[in-house]
C-alpha positions as CSV (number, residue, x, y, z in Angstrom):
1,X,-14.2,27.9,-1.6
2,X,-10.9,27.7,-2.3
3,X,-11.3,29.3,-5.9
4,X,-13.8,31.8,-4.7
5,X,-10.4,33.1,-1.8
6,X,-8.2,32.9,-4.3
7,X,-10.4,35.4,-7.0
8,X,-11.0,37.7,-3.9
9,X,-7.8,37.7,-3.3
10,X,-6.6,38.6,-6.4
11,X,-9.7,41.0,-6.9
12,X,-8.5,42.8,-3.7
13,X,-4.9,42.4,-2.7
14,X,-4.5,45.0,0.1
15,X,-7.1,43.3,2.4
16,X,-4.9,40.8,3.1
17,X,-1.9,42.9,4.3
18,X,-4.7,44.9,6.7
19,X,-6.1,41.4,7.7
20,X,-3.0,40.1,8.7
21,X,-1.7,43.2,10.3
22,X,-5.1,43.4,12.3
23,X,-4.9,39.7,13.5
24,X,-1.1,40.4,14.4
25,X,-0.1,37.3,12.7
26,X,2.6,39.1,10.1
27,X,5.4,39.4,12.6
28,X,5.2,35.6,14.4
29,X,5.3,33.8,10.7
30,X,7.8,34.1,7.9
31,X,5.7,32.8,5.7
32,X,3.0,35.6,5.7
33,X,5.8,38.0,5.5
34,X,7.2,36.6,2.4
35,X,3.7,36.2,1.3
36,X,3.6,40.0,1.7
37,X,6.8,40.9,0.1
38,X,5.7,39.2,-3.1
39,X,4.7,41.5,-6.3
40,X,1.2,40.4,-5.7
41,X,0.6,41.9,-2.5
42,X,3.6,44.2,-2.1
43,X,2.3,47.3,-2.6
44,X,-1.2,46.6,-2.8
45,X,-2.7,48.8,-0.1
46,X,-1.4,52.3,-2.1
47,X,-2.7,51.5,-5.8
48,X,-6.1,51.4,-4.0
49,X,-8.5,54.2,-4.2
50,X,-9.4,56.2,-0.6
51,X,-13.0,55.2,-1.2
52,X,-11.6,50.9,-1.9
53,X,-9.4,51.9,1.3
54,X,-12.4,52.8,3.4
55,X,-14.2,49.9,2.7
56,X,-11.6,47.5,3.1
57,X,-10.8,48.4,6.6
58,X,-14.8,48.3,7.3
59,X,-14.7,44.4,5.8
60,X,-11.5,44.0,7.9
61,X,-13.1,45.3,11.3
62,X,-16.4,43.1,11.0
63,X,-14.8,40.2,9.7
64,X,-11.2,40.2,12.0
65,X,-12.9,37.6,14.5
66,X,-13.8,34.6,11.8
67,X,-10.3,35.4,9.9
68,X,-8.6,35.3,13.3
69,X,-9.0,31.7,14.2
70,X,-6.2,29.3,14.1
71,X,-8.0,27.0,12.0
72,X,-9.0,29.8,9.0
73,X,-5.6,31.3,9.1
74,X,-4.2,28.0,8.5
75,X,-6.3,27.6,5.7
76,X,-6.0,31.4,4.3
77,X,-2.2,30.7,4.7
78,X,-2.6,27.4,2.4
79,X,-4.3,28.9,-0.5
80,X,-1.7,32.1,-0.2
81,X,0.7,30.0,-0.9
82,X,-0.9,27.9,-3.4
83,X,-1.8,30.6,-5.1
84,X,1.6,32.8,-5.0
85,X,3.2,29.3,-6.3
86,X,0.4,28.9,-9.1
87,X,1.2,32.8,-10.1
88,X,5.3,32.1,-9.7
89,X,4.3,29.1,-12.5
90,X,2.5,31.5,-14.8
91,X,-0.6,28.9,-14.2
92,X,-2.3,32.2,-12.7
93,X,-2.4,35.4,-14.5
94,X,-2.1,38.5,-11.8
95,X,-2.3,41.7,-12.8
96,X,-4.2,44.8,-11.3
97,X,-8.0,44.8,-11.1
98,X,-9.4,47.2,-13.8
99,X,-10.3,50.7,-11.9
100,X,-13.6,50.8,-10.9
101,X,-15.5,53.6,-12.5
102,X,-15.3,56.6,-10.2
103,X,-17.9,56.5,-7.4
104,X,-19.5,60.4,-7.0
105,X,-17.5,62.4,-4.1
106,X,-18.3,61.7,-0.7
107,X,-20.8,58.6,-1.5
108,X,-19.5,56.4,1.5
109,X,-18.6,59.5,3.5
110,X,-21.7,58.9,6.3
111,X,-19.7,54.5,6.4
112,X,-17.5,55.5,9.6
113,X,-15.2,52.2,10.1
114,X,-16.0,52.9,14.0
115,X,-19.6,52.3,13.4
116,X,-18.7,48.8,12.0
117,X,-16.5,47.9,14.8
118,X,-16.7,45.0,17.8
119,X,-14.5,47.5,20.3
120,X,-16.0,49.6,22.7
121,X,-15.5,53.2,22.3
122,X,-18.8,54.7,23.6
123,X,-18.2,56.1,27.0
124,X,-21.0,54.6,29.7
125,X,-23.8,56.5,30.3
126,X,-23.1,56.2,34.5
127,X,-19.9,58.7,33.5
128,X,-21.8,60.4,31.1
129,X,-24.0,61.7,33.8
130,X,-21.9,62.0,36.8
131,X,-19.7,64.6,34.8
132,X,-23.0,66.2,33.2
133,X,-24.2,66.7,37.4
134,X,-20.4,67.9,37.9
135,X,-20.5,70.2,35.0
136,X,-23.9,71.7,36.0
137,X,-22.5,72.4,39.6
138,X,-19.4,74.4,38.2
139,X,-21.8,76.2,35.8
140,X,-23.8,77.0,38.6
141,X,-21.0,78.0,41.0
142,X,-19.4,80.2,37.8
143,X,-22.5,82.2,36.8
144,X,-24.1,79.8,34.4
145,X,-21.2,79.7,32.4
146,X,-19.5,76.8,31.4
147,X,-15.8,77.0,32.9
């Protein structure tokens, strides 16, 4: 398992700068902000393409709540290191993915990261209606025109 994070992690850099930011972690450890600051993962999250971007922050958003326990963040924070130390020791070669052939325009347009996320953000249907009977009384009062 280790092997497989580490590959990922050198496969997709900037995820882990948007998973740690997300789980709020970055600020309370030293560690994950040196982590951060190293050529591996500094700059990461801008040599990404919008399209790479996009899909990152939909694997971030699903995934935030098994990354987010104390137990896997002690483990993701092990094999960071091991691998930033295996990489300082030349034992680990990283350098930039190759680019991904172009996708066509607009081909993950219709993946919204809101669709993919655990927060509420749908207003309840109770409020819904009560301002849809409030809004039919005004258009009523105003000439059946919406004020």
């Amino acid at each position: 398992a280790e092997a497989l994070l580490r590959r990922a992690l050198l496969l997709h850099p900037a995820v882990l700068s948007l998973l740690l930011h997300k789980a709020s972690v970055v600020g309370n450890s030293p560690l994950w902000r040196q982590a951060l600051s190293h050529p591996v993962f500094a700059g990461a999250e801008g040599a990404v393409s919008e399209t790479s971007r996009h899909l990152h922050a939909i694997f971030v958003e699903r995934n935030l709540a098994l990354w987010k326990a104390p137990n896997v963040l002690a483990w993701l924070q092990t094999v960071v290191k091991n691998l930033l130390d295996a990489v300082d020791r030349g034992e680990v070669r990283a350098e930039p993915p190759e680019p991904a052939p172009p996708l066509p325009p607009g081909l993950y347009r219709h993946v919204v990261v809101a669709n993919f996320s655990d927060a509420i953000t749908t207003i309840p249907r109770e409020a819904l209606e009560e301002a849809g009977a409030e809004m039919g009384v005004r258009m009523m009062r105003g000439g059946g025109r919406p004020p």
